[in-house]
C-alpha positions as CSV (number, residue, x, y, z in Angstrom):
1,X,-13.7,30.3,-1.3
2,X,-10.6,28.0,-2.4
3,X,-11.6,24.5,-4.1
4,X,-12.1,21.6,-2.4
5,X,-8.9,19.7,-2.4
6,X,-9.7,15.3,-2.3
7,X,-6.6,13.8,-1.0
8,X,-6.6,10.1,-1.2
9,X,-4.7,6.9,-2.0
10,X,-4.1,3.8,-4.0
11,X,-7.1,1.6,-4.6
12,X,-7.1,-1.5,-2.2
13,X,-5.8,1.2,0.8
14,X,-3.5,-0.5,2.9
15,X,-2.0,1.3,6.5
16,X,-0.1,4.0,4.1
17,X,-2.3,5.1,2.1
18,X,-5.2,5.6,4.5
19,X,-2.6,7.4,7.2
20,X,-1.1,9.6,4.7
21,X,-3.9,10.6,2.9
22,X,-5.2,11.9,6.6
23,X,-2.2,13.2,7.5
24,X,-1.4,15.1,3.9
25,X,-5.2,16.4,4.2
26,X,-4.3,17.6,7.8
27,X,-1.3,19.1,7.0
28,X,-3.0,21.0,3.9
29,X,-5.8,22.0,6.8
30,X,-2.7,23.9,8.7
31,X,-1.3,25.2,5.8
32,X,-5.0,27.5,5.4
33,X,-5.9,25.1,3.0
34,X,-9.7,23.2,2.1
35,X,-8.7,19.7,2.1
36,X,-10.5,16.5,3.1
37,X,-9.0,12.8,3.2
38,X,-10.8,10.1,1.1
39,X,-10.4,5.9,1.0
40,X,-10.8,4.4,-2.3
41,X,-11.7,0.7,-0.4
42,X,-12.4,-0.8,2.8
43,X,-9.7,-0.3,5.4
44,X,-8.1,-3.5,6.5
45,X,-7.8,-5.1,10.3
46,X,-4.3,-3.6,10.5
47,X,-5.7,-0.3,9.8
48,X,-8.7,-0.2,11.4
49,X,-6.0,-1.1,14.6
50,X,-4.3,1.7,14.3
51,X,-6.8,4.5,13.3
52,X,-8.9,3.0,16.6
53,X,-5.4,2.8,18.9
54,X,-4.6,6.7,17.7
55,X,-9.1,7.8,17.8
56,X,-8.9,8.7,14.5
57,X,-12.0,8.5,12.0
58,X,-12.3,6.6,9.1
59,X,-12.3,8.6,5.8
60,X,-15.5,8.6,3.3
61,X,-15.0,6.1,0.3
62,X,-15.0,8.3,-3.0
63,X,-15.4,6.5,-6.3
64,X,-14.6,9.0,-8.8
65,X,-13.6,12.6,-9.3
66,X,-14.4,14.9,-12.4
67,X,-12.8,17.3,-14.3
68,X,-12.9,20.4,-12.2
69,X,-11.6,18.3,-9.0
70,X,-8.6,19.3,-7.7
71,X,-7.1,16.6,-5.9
72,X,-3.4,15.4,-3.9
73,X,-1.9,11.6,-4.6
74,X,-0.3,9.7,-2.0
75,X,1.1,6.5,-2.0
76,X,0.6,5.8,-5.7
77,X,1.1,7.6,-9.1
78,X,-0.4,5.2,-11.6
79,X,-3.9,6.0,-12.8
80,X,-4.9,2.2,-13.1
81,X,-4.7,2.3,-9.3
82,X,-6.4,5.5,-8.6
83,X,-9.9,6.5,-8.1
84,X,-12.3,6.9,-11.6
85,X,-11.6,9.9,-13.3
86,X,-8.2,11.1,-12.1
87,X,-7.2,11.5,-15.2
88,X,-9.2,14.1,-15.8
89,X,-9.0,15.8,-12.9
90,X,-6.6,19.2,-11.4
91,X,-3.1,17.4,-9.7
92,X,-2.1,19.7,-7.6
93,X,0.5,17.3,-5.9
94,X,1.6,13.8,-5.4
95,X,3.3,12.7,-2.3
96,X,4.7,9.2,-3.0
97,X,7.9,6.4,-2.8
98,X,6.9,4.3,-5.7
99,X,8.6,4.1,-9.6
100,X,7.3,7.3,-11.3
101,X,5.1,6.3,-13.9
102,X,3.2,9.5,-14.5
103,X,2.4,12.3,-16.8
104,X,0.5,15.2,-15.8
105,X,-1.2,18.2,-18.2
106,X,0.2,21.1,-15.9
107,X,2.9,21.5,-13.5
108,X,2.6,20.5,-9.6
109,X,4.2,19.5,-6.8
110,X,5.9,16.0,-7.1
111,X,7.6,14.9,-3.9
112,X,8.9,11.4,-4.9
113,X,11.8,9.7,-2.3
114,X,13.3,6.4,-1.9
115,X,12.3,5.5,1.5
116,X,9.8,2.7,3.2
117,X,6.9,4.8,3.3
118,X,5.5,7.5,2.3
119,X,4.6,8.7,5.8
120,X,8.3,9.1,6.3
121,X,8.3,11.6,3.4
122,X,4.8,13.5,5.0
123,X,7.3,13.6,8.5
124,X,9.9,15.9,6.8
125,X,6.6,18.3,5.2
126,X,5.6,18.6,8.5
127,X,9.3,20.2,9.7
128,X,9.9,22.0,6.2
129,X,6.1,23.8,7.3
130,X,6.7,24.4,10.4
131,X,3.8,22.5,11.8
132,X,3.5,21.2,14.8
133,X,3.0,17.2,14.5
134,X,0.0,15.8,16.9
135,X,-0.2,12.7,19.0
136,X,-3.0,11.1,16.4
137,X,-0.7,12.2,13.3
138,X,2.5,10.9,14.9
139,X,0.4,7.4,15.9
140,X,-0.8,7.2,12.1
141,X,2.4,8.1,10.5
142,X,4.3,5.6,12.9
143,X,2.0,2.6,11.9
144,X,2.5,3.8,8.2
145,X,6.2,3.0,8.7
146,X,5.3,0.1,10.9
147,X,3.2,-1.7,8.1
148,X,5.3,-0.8,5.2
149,X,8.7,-1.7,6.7
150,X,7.2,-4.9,8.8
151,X,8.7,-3.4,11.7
152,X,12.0,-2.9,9.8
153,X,12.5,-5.8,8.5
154,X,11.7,-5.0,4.6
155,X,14.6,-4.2,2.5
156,X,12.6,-1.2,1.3
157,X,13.1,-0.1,4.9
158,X,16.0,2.6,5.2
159,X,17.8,4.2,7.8
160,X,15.9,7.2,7.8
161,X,12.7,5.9,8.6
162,X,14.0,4.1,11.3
163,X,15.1,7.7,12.9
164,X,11.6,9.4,12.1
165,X,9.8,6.3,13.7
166,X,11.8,7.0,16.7
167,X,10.6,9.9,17.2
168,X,7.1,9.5,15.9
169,X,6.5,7.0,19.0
170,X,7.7,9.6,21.5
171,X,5.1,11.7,20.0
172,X,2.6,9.1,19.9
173,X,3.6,8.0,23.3
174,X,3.8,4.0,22.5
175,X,6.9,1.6,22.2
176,X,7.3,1.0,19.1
177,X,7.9,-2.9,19.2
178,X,5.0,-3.3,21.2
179,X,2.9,-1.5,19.2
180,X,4.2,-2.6,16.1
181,X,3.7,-6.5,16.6
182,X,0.5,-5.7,17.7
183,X,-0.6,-4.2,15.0
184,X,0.9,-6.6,12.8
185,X,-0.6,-9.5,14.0
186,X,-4.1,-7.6,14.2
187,X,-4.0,-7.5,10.3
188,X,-3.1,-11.3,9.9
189,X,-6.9,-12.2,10.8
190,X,-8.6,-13.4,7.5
191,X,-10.9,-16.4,9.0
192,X,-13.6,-14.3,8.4
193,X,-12.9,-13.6,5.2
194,X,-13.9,-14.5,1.2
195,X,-11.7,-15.7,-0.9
196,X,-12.0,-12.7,-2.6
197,X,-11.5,-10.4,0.1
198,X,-8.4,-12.5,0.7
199,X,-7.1,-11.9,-2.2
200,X,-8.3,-8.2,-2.4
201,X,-6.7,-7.1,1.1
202,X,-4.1,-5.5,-0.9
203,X,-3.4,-5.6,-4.9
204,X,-2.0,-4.1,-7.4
205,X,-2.6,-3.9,-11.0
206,X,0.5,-3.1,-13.4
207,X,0.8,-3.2,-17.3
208,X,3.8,-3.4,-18.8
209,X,5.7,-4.5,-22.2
210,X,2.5,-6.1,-23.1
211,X,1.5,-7.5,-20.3
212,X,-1.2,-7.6,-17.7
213,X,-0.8,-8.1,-13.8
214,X,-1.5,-8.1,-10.5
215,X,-0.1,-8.9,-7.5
216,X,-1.8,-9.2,-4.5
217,X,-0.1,-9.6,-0.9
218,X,-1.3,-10.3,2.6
219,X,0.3,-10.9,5.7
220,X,0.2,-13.8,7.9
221,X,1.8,-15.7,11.2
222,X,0.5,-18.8,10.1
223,X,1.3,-19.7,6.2
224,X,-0.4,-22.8,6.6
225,X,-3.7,-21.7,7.6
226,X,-3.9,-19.6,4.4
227,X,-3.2,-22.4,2.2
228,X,-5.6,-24.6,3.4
229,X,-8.0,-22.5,1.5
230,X,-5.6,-22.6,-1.7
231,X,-8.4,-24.3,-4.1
232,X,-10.9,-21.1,-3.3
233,X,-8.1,-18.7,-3.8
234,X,-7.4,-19.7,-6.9
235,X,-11.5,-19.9,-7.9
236,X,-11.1,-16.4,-6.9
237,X,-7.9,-15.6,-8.9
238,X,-9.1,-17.3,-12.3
239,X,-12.2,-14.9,-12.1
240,X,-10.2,-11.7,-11.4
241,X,-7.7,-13.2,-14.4
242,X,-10.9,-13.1,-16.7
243,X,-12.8,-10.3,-15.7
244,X,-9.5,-8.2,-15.9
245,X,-7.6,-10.4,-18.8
246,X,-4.6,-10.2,-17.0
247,X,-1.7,-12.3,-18.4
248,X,-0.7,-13.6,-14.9
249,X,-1.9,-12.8,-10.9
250,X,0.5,-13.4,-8.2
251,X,-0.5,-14.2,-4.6
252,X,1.6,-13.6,-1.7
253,X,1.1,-14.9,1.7
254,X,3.9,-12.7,3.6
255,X,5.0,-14.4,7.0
256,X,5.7,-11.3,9.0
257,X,7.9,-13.3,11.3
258,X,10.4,-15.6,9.6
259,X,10.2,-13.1,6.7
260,X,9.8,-15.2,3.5
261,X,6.7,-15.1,1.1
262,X,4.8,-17.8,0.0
263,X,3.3,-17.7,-3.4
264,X,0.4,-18.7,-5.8
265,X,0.9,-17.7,-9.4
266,X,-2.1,-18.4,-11.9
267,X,-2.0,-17.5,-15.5
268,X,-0.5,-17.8,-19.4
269,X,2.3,-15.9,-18.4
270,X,3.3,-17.4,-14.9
271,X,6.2,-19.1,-16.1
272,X,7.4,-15.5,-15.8
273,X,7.5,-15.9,-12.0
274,X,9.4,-18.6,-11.8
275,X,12.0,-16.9,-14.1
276,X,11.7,-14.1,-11.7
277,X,12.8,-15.9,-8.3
278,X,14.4,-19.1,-9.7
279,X,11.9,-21.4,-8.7
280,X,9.8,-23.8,-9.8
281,X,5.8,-24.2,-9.1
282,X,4.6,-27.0,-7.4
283,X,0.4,-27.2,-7.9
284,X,0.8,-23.8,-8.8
285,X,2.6,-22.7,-6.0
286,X,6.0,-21.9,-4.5
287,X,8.1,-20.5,-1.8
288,X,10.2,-17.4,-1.4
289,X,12.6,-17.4,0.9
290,X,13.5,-13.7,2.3
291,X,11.3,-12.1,-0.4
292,X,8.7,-9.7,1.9
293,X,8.6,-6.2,0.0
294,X,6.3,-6.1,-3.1
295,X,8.0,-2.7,-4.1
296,X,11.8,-3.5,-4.0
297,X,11.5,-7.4,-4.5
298,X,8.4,-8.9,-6.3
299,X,8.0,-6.0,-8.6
300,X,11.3,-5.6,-9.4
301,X,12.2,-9.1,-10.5
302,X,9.2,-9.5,-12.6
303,X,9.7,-6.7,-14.4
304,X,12.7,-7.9,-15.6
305,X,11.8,-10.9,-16.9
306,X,8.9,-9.9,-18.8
307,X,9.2,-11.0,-22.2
């Protein structure tokens, strides 16, 4: 019998990774196929919405693969946000719309595009194979492009996605502003949450040109309310800065509808984010006005002014 095939996401899983790592895994199924989707986290609120809207099940957390694993990548292609072991293990193919910072020991199939999601590319599989696309994998792959895009409003978001989540909510049978709002607003909930959870709803580690990074984003409808817990955050950001010996970690509260970020930056290198956006913190804080995408605008501009 064929090997199993692990198909999973980034660490952290936000609404991409957890719907294309299911929807990859179900296309594999179709295609004949042993393939099974995996989390490398707890789903968030936003999530948990949609997999519950569309009756889908959670996938099983996996913490590390060995050697003899094959596995499929989505949404990522940096090992320091993968699952233990990938390194090691049999890539047999990467489905992703990140910077490709990857090297492999053998060949595979590397499907890389510049659009919103990656659900967008996991669309066009679908039509290149000839498979037909299902009411559950239309509703995940739609709120994939929802989540990524904020309802189109990122600047990561192109006009292509906006034409395959038109017709993903025919499939799924929902509006799409309707549902999309909705599901935004269900992952904006954080009362009940730790600090730590806060600030672990969705981050990213990076490393570059000697430095050590992470920034970690959540969405919100009331900035406000997240900074009244700003002296915990930052208890919680000064311990992930140790534990990890990053250089600098970068919190952003995105507010999903005026569309501007508001920031905490912690670290011995966080002068680098003012040089990034042009600002100045303020008790370690600051706000960026039209900056939403992590991918196309945080990222980016950091990068660049690493020294």
């Amino acid at each position: 019998m064929e090997n199993k095939i692990f198909v999973f996401g980034h660490q952290k899983p936000d609404t991409d990774t957890i719907a294309s790592s299911i929807v990859l895994a179900n296309l594999q199924t179709a295609l004949g196929k042993n393939a099974t989707a995996y989390k490398l986290g707890n789903v968030n609120k936003e999530t948990a919405y949609a997999l519950k809207t569309f009756e889908v099940e959670e996938p099983q957390t996996l913490n590390e693969v060995d050697e003899n694993c094959d596995v499929m990548l989505v949404d990522h292609n940096e090992f320091a946000q993968s699952v233990n072991g990938v390194e090691k293990s049999n890539i047999k193919m990467v489905v992703d719309h990140h910077k490709i910072k990857f090297e492999t020991k053998e060949p595979l199939f590397y499907i890389a595009e510049p659009l919103g999601c990656t659900a967008s590319i996991l669309y066009k599989l679908y039509k290149q194979n000839d498979v037909e696309i299902s009411k559950p994998m239309a509703g995940l792959m739609l709120s994939a492009i929802i989540s990524d895009t904020l309802l189109f409003k990122s600047p990561t978001c192109t006009d292509e996605d906006k034409k395959i989540a038109e017709k993903l909510a025919k499939i799924a049978d929902v509006d799409v502003d309707v549902y999309g709002k909705e599901m935004l607003k269900a992952g904006t909930d954080i009362s009940e949450f730790t600090p730590y959870q806060v600030i672990n709803i969705d981050s990213k580690e990076f490393s570059d040109k000697n430095a050590r990074f992470e920034i970690s984003q959540v969405n919100a409808v009331d900035l406000d309310s997240v900074f009244s817990r700003q002296s915990e955050l930052e208890d919680a950001i000064q311990k992930e800065i140790k534990e990890k010996n990053l250089d600098f970690y970068m919190f952003a509260a995105t507010d999903i509808l005026n569309a501007n970020s508001k920031i905490i930056a912690i670290g011995n290198k966080a002068n680098t984010v003012e040089k990034a956006f042009g600002v100045t913190l303020n008790n370690n804080t600051a706000m960026l006005d039209n900056v939403v995408s992590r991918k196309k605008q945080m990222l980016p501009n950091i990068l660049n002014n690493l020294d």
